[in-house]
TIGUZA-770640 format. One record per atom (N, C-alpha, C): residue in three letters; chain; atom name; x, y, z. Coordinates in Angstrom, 3 decimals, always signed. Example, Ala and Ser with C-alpha at 12.3 -4.5 7.8 and 13.67 -1.06 7.14 Angstrom:
<pt r="ALA" c="A" a="N" x="+13.190" y="-5.690" z="+7.800"/>
<pt r="ALA" c="A" a="CA" x="+12.300" y="-4.500" z="+7.800"/>
<pt r="ALA" c="A" a="C" x="+13.200" y="-3.300" z="+7.800"/>
<pt r="SER" c="A" a="N" x="+12.850" y="-2.250" z="+7.080"/>
<pt r="SER" c="A" a="CA" x="+13.670" y="-1.060" z="+7.140"/>
<pt r="SER" c="A" a="C" x="+12.900" y="+0.030" z="+7.870"/>
//
This chain:
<pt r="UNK" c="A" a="N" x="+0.842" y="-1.175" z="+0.000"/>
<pt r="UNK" c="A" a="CA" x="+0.000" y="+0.000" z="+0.000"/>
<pt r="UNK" c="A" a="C" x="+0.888" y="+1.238" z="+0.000"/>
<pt r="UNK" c="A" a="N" x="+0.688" y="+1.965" z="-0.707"/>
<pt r="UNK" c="A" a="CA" x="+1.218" y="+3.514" z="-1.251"/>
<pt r="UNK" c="A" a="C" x="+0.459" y="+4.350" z="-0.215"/>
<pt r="UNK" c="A" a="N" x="+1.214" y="+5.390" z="+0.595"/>
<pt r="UNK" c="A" a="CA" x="+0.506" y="+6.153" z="+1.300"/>
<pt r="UNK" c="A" a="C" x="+0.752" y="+7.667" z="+0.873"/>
<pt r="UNK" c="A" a="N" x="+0.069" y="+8.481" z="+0.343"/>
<pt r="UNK" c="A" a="CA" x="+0.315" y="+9.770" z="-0.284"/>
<pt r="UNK" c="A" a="C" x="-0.155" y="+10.740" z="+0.979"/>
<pt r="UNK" c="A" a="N" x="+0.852" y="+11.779" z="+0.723"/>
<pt r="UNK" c="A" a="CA" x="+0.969" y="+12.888" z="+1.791"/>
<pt r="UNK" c="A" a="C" x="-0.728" y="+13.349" z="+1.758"/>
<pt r="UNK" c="A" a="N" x="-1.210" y="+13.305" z="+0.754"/>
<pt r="UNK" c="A" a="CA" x="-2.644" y="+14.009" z="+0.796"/>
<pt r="UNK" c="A" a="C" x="-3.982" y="+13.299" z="+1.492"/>
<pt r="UNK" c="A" a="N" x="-3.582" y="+11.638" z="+1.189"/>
<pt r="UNK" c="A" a="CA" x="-4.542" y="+10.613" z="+2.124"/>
<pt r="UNK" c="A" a="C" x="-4.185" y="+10.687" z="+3.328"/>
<pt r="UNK" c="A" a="N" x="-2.758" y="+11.108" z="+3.460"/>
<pt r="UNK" c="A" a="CA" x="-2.213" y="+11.453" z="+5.396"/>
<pt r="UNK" c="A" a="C" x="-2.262" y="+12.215" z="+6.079"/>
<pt r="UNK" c="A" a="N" x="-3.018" y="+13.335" z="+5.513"/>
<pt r="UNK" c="A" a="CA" x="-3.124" y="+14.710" z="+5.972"/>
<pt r="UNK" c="A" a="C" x="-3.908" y="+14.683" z="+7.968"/>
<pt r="UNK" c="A" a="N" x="-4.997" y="+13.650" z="+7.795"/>
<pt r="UNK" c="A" a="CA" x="-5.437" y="+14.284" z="+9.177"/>
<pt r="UNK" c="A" a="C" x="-5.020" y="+13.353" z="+10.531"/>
<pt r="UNK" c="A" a="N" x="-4.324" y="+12.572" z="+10.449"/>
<pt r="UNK" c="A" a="CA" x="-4.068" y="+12.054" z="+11.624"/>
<pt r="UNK" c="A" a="C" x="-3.656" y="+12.486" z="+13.114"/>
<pt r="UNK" c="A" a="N" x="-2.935" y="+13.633" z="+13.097"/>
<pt r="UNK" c="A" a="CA" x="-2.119" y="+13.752" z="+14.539"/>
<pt r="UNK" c="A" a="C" x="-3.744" y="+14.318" z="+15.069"/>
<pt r="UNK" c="A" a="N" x="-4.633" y="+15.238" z="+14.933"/>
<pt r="UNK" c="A" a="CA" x="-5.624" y="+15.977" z="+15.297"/>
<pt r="UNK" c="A" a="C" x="-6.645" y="+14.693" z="+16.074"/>
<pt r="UNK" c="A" a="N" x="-6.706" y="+13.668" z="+15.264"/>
<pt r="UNK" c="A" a="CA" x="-8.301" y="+13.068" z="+15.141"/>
<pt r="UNK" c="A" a="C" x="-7.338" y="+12.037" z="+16.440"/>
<pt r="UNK" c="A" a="N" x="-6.106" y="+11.293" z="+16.939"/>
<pt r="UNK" c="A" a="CA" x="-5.455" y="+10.964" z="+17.964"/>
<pt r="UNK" c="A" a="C" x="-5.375" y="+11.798" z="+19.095"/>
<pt r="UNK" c="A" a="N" x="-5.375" y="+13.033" z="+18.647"/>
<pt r="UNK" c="A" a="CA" x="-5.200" y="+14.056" z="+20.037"/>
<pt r="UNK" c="A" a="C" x="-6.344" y="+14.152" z="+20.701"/>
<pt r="UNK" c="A" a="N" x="-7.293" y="+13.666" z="+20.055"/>
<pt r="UNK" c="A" a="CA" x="-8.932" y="+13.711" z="+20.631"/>
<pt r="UNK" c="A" a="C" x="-9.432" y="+12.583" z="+21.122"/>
<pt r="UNK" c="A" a="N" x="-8.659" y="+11.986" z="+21.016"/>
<pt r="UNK" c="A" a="CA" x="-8.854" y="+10.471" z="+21.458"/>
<pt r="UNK" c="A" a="C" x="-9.850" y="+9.320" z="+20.608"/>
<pt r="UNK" c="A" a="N" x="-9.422" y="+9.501" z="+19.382"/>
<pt r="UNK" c="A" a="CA" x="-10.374" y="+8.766" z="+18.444"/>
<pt r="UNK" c="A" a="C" x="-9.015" y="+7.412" z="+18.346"/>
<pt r="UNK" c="A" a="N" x="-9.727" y="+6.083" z="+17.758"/>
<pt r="UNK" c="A" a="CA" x="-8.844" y="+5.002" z="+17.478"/>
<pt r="UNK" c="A" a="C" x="-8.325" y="+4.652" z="+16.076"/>
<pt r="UNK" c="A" a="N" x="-6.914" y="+4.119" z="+16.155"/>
<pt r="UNK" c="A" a="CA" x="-6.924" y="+4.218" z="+14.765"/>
<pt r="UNK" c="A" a="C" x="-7.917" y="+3.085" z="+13.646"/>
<pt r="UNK" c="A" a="N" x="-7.483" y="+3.217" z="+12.955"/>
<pt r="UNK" c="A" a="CA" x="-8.260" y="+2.175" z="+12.030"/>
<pt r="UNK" c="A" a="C" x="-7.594" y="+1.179" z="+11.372"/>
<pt r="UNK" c="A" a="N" x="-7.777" y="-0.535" z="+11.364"/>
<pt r="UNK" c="A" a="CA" x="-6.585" y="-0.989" z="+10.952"/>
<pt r="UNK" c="A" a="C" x="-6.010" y="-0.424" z="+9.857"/>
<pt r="UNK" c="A" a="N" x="-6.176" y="+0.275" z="+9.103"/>
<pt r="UNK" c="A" a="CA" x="-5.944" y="+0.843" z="+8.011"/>
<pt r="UNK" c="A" a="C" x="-4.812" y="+1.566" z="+8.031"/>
<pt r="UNK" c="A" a="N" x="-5.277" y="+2.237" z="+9.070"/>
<pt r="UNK" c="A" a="CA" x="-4.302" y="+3.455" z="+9.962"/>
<pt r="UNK" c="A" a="C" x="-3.002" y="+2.772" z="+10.659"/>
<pt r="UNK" c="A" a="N" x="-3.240" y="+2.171" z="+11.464"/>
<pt r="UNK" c="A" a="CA" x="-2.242" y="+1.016" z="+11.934"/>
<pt r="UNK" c="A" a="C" x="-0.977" y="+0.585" z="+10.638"/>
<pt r="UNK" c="A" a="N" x="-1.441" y="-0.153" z="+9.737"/>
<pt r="UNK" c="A" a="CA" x="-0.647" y="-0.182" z="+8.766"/>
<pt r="UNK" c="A" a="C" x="+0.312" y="+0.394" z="+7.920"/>
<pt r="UNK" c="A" a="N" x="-0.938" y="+1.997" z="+7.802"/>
<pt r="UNK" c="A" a="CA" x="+0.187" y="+2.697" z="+7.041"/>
<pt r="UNK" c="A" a="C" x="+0.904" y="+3.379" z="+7.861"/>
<pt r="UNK" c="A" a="N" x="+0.895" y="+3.666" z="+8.929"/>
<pt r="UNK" c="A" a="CA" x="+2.252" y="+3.900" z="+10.077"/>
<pt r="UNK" c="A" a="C" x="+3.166" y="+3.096" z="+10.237"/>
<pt r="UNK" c="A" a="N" x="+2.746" y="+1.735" z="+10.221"/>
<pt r="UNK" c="A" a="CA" x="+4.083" y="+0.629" z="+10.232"/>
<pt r="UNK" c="A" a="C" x="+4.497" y="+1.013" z="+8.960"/>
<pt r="UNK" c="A" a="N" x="+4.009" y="+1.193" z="+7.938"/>
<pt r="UNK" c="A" a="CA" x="+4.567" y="+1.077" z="+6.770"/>
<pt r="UNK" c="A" a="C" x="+5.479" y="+2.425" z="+6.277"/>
<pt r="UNK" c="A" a="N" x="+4.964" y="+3.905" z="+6.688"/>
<pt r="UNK" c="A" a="CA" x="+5.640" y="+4.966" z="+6.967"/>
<pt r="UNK" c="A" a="C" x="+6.926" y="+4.603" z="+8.057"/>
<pt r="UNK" c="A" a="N" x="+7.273" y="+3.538" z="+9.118"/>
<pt r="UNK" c="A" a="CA" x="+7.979" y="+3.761" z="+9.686"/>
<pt r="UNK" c="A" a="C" x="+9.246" y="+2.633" z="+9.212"/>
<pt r="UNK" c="A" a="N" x="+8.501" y="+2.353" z="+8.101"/>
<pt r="UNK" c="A" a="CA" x="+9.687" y="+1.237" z="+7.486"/>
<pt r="UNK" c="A" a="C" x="+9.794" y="+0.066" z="+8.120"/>
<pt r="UNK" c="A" a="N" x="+8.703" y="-0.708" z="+9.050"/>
<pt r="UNK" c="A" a="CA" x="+8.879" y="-2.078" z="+9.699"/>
<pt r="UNK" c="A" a="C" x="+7.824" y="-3.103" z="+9.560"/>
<pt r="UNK" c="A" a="N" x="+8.718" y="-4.311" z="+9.662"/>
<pt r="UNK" c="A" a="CA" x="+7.900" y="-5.078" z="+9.699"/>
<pt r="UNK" c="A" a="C" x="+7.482" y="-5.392" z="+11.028"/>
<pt r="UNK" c="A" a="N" x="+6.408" y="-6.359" z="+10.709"/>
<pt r="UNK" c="A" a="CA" x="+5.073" y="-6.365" z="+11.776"/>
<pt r="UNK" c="A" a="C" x="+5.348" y="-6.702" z="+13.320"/>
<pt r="UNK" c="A" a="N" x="+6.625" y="-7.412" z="+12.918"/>
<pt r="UNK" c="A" a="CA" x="+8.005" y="-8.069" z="+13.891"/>
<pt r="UNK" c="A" a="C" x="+8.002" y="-6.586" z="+15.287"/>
<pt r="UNK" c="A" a="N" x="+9.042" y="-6.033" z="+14.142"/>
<pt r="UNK" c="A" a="CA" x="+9.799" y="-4.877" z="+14.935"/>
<pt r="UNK" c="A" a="C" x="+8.435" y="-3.895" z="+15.321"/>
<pt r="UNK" c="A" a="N" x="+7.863" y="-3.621" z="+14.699"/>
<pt r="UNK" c="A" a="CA" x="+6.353" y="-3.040" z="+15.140"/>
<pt r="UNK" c="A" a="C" x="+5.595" y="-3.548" z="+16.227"/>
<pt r="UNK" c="A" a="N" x="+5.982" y="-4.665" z="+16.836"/>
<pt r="UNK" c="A" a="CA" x="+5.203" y="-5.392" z="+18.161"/>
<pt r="UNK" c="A" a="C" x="+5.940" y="-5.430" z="+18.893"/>
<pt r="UNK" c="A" a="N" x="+7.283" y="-5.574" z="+18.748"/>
<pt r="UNK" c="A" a="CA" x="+8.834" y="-5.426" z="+19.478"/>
<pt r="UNK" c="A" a="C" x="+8.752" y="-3.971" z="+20.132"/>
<pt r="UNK" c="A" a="N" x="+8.347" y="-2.918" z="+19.549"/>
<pt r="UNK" c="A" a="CA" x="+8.415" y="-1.366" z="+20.015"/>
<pt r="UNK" c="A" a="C" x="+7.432" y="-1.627" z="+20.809"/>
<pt r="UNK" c="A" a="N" x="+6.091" y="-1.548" z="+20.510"/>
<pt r="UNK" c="A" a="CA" x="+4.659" y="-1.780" z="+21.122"/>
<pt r="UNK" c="A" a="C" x="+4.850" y="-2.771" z="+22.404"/>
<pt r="UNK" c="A" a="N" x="+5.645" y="-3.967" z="+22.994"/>
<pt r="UNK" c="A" a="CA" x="+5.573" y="-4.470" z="+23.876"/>
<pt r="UNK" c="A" a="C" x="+4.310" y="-5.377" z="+23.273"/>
<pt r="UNK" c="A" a="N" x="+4.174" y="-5.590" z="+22.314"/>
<pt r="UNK" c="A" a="CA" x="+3.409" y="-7.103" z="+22.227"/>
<pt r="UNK" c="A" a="C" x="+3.804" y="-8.033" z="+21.105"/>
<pt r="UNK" c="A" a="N" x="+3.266" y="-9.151" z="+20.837"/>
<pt r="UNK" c="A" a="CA" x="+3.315" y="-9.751" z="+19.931"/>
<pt r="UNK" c="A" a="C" x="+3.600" y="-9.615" z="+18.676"/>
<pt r="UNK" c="A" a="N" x="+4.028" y="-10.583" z="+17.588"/>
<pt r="UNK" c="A" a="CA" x="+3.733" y="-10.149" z="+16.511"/>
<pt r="UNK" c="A" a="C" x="+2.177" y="-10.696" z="+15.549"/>
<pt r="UNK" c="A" a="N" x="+2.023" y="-11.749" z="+16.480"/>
<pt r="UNK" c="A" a="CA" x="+0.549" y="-11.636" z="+16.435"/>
<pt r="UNK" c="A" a="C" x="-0.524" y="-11.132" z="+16.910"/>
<pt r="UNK" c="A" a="N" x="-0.422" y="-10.065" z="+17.950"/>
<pt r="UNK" c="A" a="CA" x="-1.399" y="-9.256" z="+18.602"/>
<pt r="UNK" c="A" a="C" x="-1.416" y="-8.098" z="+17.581"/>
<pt r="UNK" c="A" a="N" x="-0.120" y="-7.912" z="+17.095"/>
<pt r="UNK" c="A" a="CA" x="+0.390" y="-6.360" z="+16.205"/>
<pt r="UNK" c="A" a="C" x="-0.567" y="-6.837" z="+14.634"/>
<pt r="UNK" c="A" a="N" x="-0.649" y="-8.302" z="+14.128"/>
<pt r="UNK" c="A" a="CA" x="-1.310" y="-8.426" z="+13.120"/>
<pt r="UNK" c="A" a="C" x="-2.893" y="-8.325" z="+13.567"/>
<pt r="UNK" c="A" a="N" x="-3.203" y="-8.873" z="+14.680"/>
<pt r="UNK" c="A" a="CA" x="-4.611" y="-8.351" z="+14.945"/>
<pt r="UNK" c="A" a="C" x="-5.088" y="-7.138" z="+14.862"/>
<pt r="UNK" c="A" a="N" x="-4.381" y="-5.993" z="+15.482"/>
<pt r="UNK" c="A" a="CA" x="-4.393" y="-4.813" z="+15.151"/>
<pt r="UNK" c="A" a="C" x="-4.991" y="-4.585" z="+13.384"/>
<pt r="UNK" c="A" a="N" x="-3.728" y="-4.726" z="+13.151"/>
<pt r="UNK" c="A" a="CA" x="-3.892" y="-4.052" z="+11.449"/>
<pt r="UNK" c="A" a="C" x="-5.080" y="-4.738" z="+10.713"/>
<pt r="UNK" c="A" a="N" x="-5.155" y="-6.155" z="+10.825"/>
<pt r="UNK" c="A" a="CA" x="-6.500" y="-6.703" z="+10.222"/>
<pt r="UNK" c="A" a="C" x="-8.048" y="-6.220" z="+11.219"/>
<pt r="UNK" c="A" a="N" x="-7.762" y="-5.916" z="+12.300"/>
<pt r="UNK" c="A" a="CA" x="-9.022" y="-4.905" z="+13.127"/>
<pt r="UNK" c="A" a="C" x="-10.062" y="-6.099" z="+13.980"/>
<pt r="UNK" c="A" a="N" x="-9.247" y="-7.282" z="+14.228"/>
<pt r="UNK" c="A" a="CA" x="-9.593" y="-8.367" z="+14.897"/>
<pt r="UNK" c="A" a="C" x="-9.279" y="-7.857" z="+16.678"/>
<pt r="UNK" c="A" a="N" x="-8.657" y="-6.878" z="+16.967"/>
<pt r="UNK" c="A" a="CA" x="-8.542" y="-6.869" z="+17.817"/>
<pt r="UNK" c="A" a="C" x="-8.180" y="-5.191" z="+18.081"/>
<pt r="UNK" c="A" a="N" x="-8.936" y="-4.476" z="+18.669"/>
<pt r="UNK" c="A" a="CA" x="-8.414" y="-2.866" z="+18.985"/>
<pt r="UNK" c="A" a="C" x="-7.298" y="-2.574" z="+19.213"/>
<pt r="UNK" c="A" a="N" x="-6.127" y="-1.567" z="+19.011"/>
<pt r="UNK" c="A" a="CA" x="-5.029" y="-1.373" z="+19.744"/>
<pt r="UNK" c="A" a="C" x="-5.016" y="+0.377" z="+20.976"/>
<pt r="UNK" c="A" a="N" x="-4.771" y="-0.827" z="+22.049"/>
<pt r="UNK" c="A" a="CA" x="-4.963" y="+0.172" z="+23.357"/>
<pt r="UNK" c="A" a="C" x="-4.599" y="+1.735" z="+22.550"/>
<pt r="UNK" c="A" a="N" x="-5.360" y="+2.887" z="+22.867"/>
<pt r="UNK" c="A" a="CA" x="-4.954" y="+4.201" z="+22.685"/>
<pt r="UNK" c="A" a="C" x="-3.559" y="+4.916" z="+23.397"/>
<pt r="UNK" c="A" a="N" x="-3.099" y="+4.402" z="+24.760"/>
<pt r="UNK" c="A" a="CA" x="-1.920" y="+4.632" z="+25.041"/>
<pt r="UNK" c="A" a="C" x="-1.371" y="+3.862" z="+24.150"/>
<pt r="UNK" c="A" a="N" x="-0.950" y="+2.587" z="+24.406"/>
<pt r="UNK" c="A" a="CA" x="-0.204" y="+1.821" z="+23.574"/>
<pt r="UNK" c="A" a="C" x="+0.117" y="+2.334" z="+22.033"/>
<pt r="UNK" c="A" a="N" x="-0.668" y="+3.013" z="+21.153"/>
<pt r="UNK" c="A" a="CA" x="-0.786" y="+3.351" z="+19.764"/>
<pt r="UNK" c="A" a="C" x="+0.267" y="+4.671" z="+20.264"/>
<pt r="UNK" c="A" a="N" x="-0.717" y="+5.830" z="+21.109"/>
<pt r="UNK" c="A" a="CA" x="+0.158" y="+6.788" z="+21.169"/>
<pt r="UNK" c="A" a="C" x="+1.511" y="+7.076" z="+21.568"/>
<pt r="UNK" c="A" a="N" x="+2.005" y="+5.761" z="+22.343"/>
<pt r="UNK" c="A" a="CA" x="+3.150" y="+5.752" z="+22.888"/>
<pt r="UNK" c="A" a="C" x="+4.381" y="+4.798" z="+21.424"/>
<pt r="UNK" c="A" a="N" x="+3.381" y="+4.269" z="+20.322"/>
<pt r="UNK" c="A" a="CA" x="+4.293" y="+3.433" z="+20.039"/>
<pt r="UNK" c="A" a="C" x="+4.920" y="+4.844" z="+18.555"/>
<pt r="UNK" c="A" a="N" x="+3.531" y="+5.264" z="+18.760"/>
<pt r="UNK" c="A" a="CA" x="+3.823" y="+6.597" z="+17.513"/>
<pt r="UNK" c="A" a="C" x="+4.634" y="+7.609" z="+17.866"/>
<pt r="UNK" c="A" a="N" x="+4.829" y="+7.622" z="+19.452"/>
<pt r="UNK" c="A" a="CA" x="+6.103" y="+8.389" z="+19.871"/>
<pt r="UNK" c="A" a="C" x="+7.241" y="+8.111" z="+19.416"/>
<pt r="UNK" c="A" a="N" x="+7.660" y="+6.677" z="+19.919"/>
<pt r="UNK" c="A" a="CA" x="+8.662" y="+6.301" z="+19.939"/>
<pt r="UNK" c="A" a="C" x="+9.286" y="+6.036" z="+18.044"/>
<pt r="UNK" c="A" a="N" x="+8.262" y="+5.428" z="+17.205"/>
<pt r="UNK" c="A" a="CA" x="+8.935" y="+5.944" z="+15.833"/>
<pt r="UNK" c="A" a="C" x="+8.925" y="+7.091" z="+15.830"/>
<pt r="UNK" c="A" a="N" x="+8.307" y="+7.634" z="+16.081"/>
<pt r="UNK" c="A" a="CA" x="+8.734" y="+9.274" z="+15.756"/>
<pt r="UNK" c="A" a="C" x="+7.721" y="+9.788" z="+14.388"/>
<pt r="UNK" c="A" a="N" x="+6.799" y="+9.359" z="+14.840"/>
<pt r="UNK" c="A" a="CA" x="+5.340" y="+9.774" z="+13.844"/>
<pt r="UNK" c="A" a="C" x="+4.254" y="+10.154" z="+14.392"/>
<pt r="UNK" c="A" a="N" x="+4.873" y="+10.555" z="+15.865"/>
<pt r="UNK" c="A" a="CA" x="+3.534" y="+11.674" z="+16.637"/>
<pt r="UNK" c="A" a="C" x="+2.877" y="+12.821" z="+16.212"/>
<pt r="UNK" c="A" a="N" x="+4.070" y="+13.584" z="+15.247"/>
<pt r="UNK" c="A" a="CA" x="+4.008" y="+14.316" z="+14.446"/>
<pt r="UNK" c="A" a="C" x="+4.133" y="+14.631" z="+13.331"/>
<pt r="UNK" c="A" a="N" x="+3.865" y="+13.421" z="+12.461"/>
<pt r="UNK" c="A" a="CA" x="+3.608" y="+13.157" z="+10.678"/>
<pt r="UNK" c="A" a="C" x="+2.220" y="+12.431" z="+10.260"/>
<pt r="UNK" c="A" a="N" x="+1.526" y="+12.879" z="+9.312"/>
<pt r="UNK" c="A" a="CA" x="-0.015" y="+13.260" z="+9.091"/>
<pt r="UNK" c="A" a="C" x="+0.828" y="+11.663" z="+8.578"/>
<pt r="UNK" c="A" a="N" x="-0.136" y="+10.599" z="+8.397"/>
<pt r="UNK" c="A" a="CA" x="-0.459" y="+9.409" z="+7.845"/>
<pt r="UNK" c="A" a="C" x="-1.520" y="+9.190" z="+7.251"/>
<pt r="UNK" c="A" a="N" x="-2.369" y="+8.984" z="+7.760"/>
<pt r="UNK" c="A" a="CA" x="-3.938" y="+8.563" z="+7.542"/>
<pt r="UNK" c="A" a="C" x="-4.221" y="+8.127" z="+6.642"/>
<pt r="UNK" c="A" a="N" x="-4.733" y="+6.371" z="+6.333"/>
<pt r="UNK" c="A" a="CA" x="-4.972" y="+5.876" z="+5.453"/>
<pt r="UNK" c="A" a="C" x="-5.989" y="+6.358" z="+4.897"/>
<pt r="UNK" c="A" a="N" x="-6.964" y="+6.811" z="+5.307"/>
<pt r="UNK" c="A" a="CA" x="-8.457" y="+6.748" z="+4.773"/>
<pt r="UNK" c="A" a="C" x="-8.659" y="+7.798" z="+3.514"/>
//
């Protein structure tokens, strides 16, 4: 999946309000941060099968947990947004 600056425009806003991401959303942040699903559950403190639940939307990902893992790549402050 191709993520264009213009489909990424609203993310940091609609997180600061406490909305969840969407697996959609989930994805193209791993995918903006250059990792696989591995190292993406490795940061997050879970699985790499809890981290695929996430992205397929089988399973919510905690709102700290998301916001803390978007800290730590360093995409707290880069618009993503799949939708």
């Amino acid at each position: 999946m191709i993520i264009t600056q213009a489909r990424a425009a609203r993310v940091v806003s609609a997180y600061e309000m406490g909305d969840s991401p969407s697996p959609a959303d989930i994805r193209a942040a791993r995918d903006r941060a250059g990792l696989t699903q591995q190292q993406a559950a490795e940061l997050a403190g879970v699985d790499r099968g809890t981290w695929a639940r996430y992205e397929i939307g089988m399973r919510p990902i905690p709102l700290p947990t998301w916001r803390y893992w978007l800290h730590i790549v360093g995409l707290e402050r880069i618009p993503f947004r799949a939708r």
